[in-house]
MARKOLTOR-995076 format. One record per residue (C-alpha): z, y, x. Coordinates in steps of 0.2 Angstrom, whole numbers, plus 5000, padded with zeros to 4 digits. Layout:
% residues N
NODE     z     y     x
NODE     Z     Y     X
...
END
This chain:
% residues 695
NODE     z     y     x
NODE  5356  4800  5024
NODE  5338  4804  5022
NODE  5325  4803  5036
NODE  5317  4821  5039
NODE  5299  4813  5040
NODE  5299  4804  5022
NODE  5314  4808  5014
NODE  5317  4791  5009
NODE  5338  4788  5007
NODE  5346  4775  5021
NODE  5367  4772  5026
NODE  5375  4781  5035
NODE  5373  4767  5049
NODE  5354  4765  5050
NODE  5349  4774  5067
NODE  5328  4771  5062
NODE  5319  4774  5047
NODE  5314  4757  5037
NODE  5298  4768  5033
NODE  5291  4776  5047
NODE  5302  4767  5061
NODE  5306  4785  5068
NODE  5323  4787  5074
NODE  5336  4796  5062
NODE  5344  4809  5065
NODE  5364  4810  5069
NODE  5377  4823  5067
NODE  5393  4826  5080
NODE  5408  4829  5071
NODE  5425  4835  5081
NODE  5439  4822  5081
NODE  5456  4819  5087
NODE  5449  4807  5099
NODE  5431  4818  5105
NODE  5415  4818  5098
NODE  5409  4807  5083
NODE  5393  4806  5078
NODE  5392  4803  5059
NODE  5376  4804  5047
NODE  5375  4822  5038
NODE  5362  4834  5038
NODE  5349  4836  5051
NODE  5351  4848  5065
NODE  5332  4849  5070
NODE  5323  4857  5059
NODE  5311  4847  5048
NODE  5297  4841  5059
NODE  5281  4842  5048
NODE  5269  4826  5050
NODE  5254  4824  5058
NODE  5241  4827  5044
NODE  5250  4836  5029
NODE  5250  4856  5028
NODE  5268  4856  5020
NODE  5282  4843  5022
NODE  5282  4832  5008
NODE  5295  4834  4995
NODE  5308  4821  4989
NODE  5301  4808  4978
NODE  5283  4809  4985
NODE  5271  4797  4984
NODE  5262  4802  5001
NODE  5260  4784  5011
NODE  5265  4786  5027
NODE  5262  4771  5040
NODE  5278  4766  5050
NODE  5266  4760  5066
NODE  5247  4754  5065
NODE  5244  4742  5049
NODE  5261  4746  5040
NODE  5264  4755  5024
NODE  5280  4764  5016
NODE  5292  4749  5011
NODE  5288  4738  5024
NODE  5299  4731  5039
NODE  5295  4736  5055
NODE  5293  4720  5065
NODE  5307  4715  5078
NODE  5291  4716  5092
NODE  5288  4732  5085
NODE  5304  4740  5086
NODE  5308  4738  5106
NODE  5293  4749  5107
NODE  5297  4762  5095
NODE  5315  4763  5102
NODE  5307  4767  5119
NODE  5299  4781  5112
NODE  5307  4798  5116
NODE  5314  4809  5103
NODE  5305  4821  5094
NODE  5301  4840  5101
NODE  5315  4852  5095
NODE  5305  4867  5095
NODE  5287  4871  5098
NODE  5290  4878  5114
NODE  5299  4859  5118
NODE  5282  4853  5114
NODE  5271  4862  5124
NODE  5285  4856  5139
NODE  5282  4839  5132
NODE  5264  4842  5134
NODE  5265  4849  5151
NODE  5276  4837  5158
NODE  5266  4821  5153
NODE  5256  4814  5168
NODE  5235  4816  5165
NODE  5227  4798  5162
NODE  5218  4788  5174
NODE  5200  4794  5164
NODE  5207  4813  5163
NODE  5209  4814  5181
NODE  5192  4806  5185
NODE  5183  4818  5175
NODE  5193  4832  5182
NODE  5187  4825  5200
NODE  5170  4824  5193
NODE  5170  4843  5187
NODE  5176  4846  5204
NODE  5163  4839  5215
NODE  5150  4844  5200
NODE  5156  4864  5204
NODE  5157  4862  5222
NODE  5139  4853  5223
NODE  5132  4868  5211
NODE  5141  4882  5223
NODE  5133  4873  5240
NODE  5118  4865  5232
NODE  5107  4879  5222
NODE  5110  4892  5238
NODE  5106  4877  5248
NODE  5091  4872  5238
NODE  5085  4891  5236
NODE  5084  4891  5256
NODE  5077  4877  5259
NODE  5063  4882  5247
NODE  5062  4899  5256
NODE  5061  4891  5272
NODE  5044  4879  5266
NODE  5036  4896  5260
NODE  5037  4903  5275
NODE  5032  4887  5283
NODE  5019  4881  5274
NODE  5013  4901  5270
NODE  5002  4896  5255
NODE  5000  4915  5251
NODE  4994  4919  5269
NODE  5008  4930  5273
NODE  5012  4925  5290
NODE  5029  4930  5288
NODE  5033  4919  5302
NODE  5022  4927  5312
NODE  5028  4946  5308
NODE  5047  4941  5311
NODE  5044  4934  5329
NODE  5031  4945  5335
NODE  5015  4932  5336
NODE  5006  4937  5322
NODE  4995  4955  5322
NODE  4982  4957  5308
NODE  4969  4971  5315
NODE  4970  4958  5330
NODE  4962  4944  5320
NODE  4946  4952  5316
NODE  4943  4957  5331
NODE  4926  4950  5339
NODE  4928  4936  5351
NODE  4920  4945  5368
NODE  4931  4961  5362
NODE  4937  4966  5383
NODE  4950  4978  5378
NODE  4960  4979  5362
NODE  4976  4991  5358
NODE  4987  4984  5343
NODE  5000  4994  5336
NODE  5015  4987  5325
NODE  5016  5001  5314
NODE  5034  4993  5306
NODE  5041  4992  5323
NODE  5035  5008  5329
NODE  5042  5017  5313
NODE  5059  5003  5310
NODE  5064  5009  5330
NODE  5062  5029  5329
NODE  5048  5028  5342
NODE  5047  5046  5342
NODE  5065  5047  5351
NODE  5056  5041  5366
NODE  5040  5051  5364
NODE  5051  5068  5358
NODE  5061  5071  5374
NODE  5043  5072  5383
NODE  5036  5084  5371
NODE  5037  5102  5365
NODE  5058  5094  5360
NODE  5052  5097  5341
NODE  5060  5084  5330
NODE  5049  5069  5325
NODE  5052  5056  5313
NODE  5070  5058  5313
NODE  5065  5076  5303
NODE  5059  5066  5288
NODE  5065  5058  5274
NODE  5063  5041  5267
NODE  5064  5024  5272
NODE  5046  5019  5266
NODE  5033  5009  5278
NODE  5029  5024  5282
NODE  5041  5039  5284
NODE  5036  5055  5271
NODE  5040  5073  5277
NODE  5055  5082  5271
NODE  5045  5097  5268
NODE  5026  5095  5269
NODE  5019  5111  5272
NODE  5027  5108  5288
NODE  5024  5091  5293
NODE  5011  5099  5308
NODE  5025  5108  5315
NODE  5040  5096  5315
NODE  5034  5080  5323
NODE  5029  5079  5342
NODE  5010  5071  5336
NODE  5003  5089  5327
NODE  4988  5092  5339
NODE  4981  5074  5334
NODE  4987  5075  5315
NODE  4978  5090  5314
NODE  4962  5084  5321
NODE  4962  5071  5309
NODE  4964  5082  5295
NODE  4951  5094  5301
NODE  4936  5079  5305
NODE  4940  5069  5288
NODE  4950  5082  5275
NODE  4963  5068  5275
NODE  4982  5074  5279
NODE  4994  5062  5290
NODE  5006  5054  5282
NODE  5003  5060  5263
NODE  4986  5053  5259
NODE  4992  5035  5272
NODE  5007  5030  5267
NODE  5003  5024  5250
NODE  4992  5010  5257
NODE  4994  5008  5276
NODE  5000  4991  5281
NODE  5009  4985  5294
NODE  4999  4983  5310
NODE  4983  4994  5317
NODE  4971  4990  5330
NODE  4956  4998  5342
NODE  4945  4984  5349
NODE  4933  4990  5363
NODE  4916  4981  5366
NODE  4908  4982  5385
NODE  4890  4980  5391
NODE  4887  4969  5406
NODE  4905  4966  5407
NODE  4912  4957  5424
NODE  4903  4968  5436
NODE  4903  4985  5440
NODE  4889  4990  5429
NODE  4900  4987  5416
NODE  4897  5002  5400
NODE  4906  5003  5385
NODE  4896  4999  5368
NODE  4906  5003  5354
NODE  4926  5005  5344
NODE  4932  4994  5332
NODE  4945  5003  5320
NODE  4956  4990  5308
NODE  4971  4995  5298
NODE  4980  4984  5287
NODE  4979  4986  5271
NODE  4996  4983  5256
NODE  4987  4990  5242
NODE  4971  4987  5242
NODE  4965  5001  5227
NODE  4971  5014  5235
NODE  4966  5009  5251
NODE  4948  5012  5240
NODE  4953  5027  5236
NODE  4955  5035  5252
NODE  4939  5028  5259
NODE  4931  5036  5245
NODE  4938  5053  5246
NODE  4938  5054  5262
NODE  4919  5048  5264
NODE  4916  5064  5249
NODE  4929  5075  5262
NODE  4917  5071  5277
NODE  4902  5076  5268
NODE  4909  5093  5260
NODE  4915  5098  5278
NODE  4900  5092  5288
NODE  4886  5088  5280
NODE  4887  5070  5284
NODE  4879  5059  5270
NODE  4882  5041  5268
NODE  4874  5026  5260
NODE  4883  5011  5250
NODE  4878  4995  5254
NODE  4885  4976  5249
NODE  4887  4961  5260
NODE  4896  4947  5252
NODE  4904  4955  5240
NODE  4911  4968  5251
NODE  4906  4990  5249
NODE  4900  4997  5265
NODE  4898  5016  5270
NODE  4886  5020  5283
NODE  4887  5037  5287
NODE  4870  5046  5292
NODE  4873  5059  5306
NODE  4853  5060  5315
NODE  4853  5057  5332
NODE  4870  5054  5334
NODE  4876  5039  5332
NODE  4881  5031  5317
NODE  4897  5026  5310
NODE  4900  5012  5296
NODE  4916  5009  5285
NODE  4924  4996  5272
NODE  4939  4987  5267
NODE  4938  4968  5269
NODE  4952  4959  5261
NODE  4966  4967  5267
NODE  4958  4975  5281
NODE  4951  4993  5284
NODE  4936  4992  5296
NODE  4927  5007  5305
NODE  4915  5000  5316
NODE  4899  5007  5325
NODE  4886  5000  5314
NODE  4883  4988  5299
NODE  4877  4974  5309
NODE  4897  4973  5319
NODE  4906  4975  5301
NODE  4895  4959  5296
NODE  4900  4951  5311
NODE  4919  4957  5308
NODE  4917  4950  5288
NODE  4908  4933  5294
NODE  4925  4929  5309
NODE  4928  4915  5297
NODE  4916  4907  5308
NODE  4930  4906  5324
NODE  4925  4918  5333
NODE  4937  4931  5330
NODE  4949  4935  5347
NODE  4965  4927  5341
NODE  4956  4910  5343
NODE  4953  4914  5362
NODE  4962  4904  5375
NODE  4969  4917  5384
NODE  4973  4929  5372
NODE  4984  4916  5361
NODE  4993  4910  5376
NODE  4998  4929  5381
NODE  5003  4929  5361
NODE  5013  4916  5364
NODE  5025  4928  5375
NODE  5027  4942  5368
NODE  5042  4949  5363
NODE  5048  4951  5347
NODE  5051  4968  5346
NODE  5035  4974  5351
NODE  5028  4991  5344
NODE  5013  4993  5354
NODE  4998  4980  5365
NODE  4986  4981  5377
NODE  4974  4967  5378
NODE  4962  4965  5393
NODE  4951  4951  5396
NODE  4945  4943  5413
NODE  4929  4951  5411
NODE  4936  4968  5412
NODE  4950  4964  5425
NODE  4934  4958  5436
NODE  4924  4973  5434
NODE  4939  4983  5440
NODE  4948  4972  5451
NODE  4929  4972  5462
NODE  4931  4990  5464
NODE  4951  4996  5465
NODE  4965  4984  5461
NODE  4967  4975  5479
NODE  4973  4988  5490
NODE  4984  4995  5477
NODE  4992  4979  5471
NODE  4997  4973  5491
NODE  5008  4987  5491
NODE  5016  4981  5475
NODE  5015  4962  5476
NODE  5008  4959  5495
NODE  5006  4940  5491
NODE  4995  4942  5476
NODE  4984  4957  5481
NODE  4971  4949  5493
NODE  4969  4933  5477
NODE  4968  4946  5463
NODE  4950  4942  5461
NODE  4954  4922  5463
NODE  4968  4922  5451
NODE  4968  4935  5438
NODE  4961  4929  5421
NODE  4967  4941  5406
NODE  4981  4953  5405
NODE  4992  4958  5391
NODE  5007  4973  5392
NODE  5019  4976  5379
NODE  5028  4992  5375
NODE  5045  4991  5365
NODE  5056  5002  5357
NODE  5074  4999  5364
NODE  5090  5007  5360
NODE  5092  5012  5377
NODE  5074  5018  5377
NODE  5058  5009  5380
NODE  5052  4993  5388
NODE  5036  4986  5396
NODE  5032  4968  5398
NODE  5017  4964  5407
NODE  5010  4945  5405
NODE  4996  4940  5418
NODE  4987  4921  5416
NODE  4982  4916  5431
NODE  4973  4903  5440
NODE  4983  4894  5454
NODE  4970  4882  5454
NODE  4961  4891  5472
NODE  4976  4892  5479
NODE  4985  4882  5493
NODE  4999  4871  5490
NODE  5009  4884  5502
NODE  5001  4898  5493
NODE  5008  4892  5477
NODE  5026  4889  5484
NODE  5027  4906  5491
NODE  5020  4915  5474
NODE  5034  4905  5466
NODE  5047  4914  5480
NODE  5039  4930  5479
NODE  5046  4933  5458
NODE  5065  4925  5463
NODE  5077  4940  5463
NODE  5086  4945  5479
NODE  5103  4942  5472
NODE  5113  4943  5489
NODE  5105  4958  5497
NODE  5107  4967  5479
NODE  5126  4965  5480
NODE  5130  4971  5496
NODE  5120  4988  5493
NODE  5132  5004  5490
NODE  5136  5010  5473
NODE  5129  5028  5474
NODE  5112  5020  5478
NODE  5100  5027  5470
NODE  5083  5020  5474
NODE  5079  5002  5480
NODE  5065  4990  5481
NODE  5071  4972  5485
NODE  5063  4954  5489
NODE  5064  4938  5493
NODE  5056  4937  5506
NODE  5052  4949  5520
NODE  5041  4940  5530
NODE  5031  4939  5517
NODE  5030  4958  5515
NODE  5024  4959  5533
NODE  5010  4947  5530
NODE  5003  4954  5515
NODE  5004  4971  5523
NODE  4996  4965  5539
NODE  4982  4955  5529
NODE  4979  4971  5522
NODE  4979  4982  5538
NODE  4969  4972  5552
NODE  4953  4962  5548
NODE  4957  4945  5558
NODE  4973  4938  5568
NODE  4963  4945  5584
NODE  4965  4962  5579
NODE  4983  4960  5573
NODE  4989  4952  5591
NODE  4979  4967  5601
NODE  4988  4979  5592
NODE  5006  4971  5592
NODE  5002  4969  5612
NODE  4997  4986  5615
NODE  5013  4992  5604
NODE  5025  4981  5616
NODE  5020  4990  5631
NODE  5021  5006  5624
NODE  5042  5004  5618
NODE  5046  4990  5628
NODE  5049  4973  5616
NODE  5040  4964  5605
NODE  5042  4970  5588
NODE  5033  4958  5582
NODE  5041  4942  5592
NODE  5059  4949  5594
NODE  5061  4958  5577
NODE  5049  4956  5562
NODE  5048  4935  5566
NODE  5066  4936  5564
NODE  5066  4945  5547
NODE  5066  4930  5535
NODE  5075  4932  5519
NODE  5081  4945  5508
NODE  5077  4960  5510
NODE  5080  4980  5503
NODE  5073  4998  5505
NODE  5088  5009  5499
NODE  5090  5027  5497
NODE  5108  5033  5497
NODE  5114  5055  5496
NODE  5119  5059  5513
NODE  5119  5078  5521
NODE  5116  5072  5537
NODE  5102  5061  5546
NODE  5082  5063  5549
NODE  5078  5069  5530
NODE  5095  5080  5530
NODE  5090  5087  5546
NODE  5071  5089  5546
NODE  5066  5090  5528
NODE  5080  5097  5519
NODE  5085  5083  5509
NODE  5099  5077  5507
NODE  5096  5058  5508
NODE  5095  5044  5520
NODE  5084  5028  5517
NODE  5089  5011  5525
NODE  5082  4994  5527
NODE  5094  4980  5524
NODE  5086  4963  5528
NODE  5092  4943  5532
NODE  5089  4938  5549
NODE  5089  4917  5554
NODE  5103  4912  5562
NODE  5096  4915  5580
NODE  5092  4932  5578
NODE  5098  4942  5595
NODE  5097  4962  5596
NODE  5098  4963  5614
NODE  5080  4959  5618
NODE  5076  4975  5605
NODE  5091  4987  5614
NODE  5087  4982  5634
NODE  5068  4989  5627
NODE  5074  5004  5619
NODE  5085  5009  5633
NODE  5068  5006  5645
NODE  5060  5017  5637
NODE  5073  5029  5635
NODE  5070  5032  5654
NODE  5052  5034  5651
NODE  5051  5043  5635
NODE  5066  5054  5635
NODE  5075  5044  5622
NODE  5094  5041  5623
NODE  5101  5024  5613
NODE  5121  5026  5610
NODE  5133  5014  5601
NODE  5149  5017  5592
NODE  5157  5006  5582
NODE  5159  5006  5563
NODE  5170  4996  5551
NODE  5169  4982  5566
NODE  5151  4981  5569
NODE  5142  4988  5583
NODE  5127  5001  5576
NODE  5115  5010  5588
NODE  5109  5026  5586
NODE  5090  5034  5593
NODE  5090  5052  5597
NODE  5083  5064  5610
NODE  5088  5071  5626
NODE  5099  5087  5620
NODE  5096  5084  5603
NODE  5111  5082  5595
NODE  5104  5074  5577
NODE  5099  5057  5579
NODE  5083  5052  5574
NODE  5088  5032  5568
NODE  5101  5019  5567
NODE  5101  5004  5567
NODE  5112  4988  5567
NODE  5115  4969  5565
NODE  5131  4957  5562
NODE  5133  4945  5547
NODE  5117  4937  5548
NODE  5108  4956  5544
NODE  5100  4967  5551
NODE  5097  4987  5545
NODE  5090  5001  5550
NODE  5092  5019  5543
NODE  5090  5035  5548
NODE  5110  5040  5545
NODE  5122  5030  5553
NODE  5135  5035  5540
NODE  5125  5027  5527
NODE  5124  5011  5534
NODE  5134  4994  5529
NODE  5132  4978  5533
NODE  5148  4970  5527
NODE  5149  4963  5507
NODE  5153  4977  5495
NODE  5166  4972  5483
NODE  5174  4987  5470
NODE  5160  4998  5478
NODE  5145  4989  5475
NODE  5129  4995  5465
NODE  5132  4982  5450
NODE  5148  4992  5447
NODE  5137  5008  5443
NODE  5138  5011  5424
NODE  5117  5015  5426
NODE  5112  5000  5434
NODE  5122  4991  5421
NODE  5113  5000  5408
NODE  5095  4997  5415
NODE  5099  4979  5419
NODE  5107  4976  5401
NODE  5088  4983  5395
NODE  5079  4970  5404
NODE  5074  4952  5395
NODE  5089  4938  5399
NODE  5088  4933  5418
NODE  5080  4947  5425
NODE  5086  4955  5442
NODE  5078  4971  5444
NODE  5069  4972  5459
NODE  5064  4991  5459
NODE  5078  5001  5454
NODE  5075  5022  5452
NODE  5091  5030  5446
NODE  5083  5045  5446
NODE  5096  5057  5434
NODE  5107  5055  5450
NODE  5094  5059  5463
NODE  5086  5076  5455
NODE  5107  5079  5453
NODE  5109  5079  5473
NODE  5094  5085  5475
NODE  5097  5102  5467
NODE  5112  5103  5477
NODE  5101  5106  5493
NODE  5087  5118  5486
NODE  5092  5137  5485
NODE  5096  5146  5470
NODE  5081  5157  5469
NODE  5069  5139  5472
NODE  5079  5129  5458
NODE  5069  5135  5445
NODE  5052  5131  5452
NODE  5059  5114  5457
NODE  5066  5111  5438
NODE  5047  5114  5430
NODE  5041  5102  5444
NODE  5051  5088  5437
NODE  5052  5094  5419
NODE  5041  5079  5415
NODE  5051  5065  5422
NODE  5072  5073  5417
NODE  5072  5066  5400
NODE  5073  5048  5411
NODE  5090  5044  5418
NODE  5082  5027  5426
NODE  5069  5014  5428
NODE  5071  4996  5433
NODE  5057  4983  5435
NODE  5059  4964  5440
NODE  5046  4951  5439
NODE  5046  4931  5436
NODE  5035  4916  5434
NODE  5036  4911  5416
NODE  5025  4895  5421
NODE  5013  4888  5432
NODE  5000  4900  5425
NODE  5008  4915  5417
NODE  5016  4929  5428
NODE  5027  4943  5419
NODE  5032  4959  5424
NODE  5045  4969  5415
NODE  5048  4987  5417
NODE  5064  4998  5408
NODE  5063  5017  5406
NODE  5083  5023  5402
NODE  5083  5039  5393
NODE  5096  5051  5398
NODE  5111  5056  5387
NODE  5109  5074  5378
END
């Protein structure tokens, strides 16, 4: 038989070819006694060697090794031959190769360059994203291009701000992104003329560009102002601004003699940021040419440190000057504040200023407009107005207003259920007492308790902590010494028979709430026509007796013609105040559970824990204190969509009208809430939410 590989001739016996030491082929042949297998021709088909193109023909001369370092001819060696008859059999079929192929396990070095691909891949698919962040993270960091993107994303940085002068007393910044990004016209539109605003334009520029132009005067809610601007400079809002106005935008105002009362205003400093600084150029320039076609007002060029100034010349009035700085556009009143502006690299600009870099510090994020005021300024006014005015508000901090205020900063926001204002104060604890400090620090902690327990269709409350406290700020305000106050409460008690003072006020500890709930019936329902009733709900101390206060009343009952009845209601025992055949009671009042209230409907008032009923169920109150910043309890809460609605139930059909014009300005509002809280030793913050109404 011949091997199929070299077609070299062997017997019929061989089973490996003396040549190539590859196995021969065999043949079966049917028996009587099974399956013989006998040499004969080859059932594979011929399997072409490695190397040659066509299989070599009988006779050929083509050497062909057996195994490494042998030649046709030669004996395969007995060591060599156990391996070879390990080998497996040739593939039948190309298809049988590839199996073969499949089937055989990867090598130790195949498999660690495929883990090595592997991690190579994965390290390329986490490590370029990772590296590109990181990279993006160091720029913004290190701000090498003076960006301050930092700044812009959490609401610290404003560029008109930081060429303001350093005594500037009052300063207005606008975050022109915010203000555009929010659709602040939905909050100023409801309180218009109800023409659309922003929303009527197109584009999603810095600046929002009219859908139609030759209308933009008539379908936005700012038209009167627009259209001053166009008719003093020749420039028309937004066309000629958008292609260069920048982010943020700033009014400085400079004072005379500020921190007294002769305090006088000295001059406006107008800054705009500027993204493209050649167009920003061009504007100036036209609208300097604009200005003097349409009034006659010349100007002069002048340089200062490289920088083009306009000084406009308008006689005896006063004069104006303008440039663009870097990426700033100034107006200010003269050339001498514009140099002043252009040399702030000298520290002196406002941002560097104590107080008004800590006030940054706290404001929010989302910002779209600020009002700076200094200490000077607050002084001034404080001298003259804020005491009396601020006792009612905050008694603890009206009579030190002139000790402890510094600077002031309030911020308004454009939120999705409408608008916000965050008011941050620094103060000065340093003049007050240790007690003094403790009860400021009482004074901004939310009544929590007293809060739950008021009635769900509540629609007006003001709440503290302390109500003792409320009575002291109000007498402090109200009687000049401690001998005036005690003359008066004296003189009161002979008059209605107890102490209010010693058996009532002293008494009135914690907690406390002024609520308004609608009631038909009562003092306002019966004497005013409205239908409301207003209650006091308060804390007492744990020794707090009422019979001292009804054994008066029902003294001077005898007097005075007053009649004190009590019923019971829901298990407590209420009193009511009314006259001598006059059926409507005049007040109620009542105390159990450690409260005290007083109201003038007895219907209205509750003392025992609200549960499924209680105000912080109502889907408004939710809503306004959803809108406040995170831990804020509203401490003034107006739900004032539900109060005009019960209102106009009580007023007569031919009145209604007049009554809806009254309070046209206010119905766009659906509530406000407003809380307050120490931030720290020295910063005080008030927040205020204004909840638009549903259309």
């Amino acid at each position: 038989m011949k091997c199929p590989y070299c077609n070299q001739e062997h017997p019929d016996h061989a089973k490996f070819c003396e040549n190539t030491g590859k196995p021969l082929p065999k043949v079966e042949r049917a028996t009587m006694w099974g399956i013989d297998e006998t040499p004969g021709e080859t059932t594979p088909p011929f399997q072409q060697p490695v190397g040659q193109d066509t299989p070599p023909e009988e006779g050929s001369a083509t050497p062909v090794t057996s195994a490494e370092g042998q030649f046709p001819g030669e004996a395969v060696p007995l060591s060599q031959m156990e391996s070879l008859l390990s080998e497996p059999a040739p593939p039948s079929s190309p298809q049988e190769t590839e199996a073969m192929q499949e089937a055989e396990p990867p090598t130790q070095l195949e498999e660690a360059s495929k883990t090595h691909t592997r991690w190579w891949l994965l390290g390329g698919c986490i490590g370029v994203p990772l590296a590109i962040l990181l990279l993006l993270v160091a720029l913004v960091l290190i701000d090498p291009f003076k960006l301050h993107l930092l700044g812009r994303l959490n609401g610290q940085y404003d560029a008109a701000a930081e060429v303001m002068p350093a005594d500037t007393g009052l300063y207005v910044g606008i975050n022109i992104g915010n203000a555009i990004l929010t659709h602040a016209d939905r909050v100023i539109s409801p309180f218009t003329s109800g023409e659309p605003g922003i929303e009527a334009y197109s584009g999603s520029g810095y600046l929002a560009v009219p859908a139609n132009p030759s209308r933009s005067l008539q379908t936005d809610p700012y038209g009167d102002l627009f259209q001053v601007i166009e008719d003093e400079t020749g420039m028309i809002f937004p066309d000629d601004f958008t292609p260069w106005v920048g982010q943020y935008a700033g009014i400085g105002m400079l004072f005379d003699n500020p921190g007294n009362v002769s305090m006088t205003l000295n001059g406006e400093i107008y800054a705009i940021e500027v993204r493209s600084p050649s167009k920003a150029d061009a504007f100036l320039r036209t609208m300097m040419d604009n200005m003097k076609d349409l009034h006659s007002i010349d100007y002069q060029l002048q340089t200062y440190k490289g920088v083009t100034i306009y000084e406009q010349s308008l006689g005896n009035y006063p004069s104006f000057a303008y440039c663009r700085d870097g990426r700033m556009l100034l107006r200010a009143p003269d050339i001498e504040t514009l140099q002043t502006i252009i040399d702030r690299q000298n520290g002196q600009a406002l941002v560097v200023q104590q107080e008004y870099s800590q006030l940054v510090g706290t404001r929010p994020r989302d910002w779209s407009a600020s009002l700076y005021v200094s200490k000077d300024v607050i002084g001034s006014v404080t001298d003259q107005e804020l005491p009396a005015g601020i006792a009612l508000a905050s008694p603890l901090v009206g009579p030190y207003a002139n000790l402890i205020w510094n600077s002031m900063m309030v911020n308004a926001s454009v939120i999705r259920q409408g608008a916000r204002l965050d008011m941050y104060i620094n103060i000065d604890t340093s003049a007050l007492s240790e007690s003094a400090r403790q009860e400021l620090q009482s004074a901004y902690t939310a009544p929590t308790q007293v809060i739950q327990m008021l009635p769900e269709n509540t629609v007006l409350y003001l709440a503290s902590p302390q109500f003792d406290q409320l009575m002291q700020g109000l007498f402090s305000s109200a009687f000049t010494d401690e001998s005036e106050q005690s003359a008066f409460f004296d003189s009161l008690e002979q008059e209605i028979g107890f102490s209010l003072q010693g058996d009532l006020l002293d008494h009135l500890t914690g907690e406390w709430a002024l609520y308004a709930v609608p009631s038909a019936h009562g003092l306002l329902a019966d004497q005013m026509g409205l239908d409301m009733a207003v209650n006091l709900l308060a804390r007492t101390d744990p020794g707090f007796d009422l019979q001292p206060v009804t054994e008066g009343l029902n003294k001077l009952g005898i007097f005075s013609g007053l009649l004190l009845s009590s019923q019971q209601q829901n298990g407590v025992t209420y009193y009511e105040i009314s006259s001598y055949g006059d059926p409507n009671p005049v007040l109620a009042f009542g105390a159990a559970n450690g409260y005290f209230t007083l109201g003038t409907d007895l219907g209205s008032l509750q003392i025992e824990p609200q549960d499924n009923s209680s105000l912080a169920n109502a889907s408004n109150y939710q809503q306004a204190v959803d809108a406040l910043p995170e831990n804020l309890q509203p401490t003034v809460y107006i739900d004032l969509e539900t109060m005009l609605a019960n209102l106009r139930q009580g007023i007569p059909a031919d009145e209604l009208k007049d009554f809806n014009e009254s309070v046209s300005a206010v119905a766009p509002i659906a509530s406000i809430a407003g809380a307050g809280r120490l931030v720290s030793d020295d910063i005080l913050q008030g927040s205020v939410v204004v909840i638009l109404a549903d259309k």
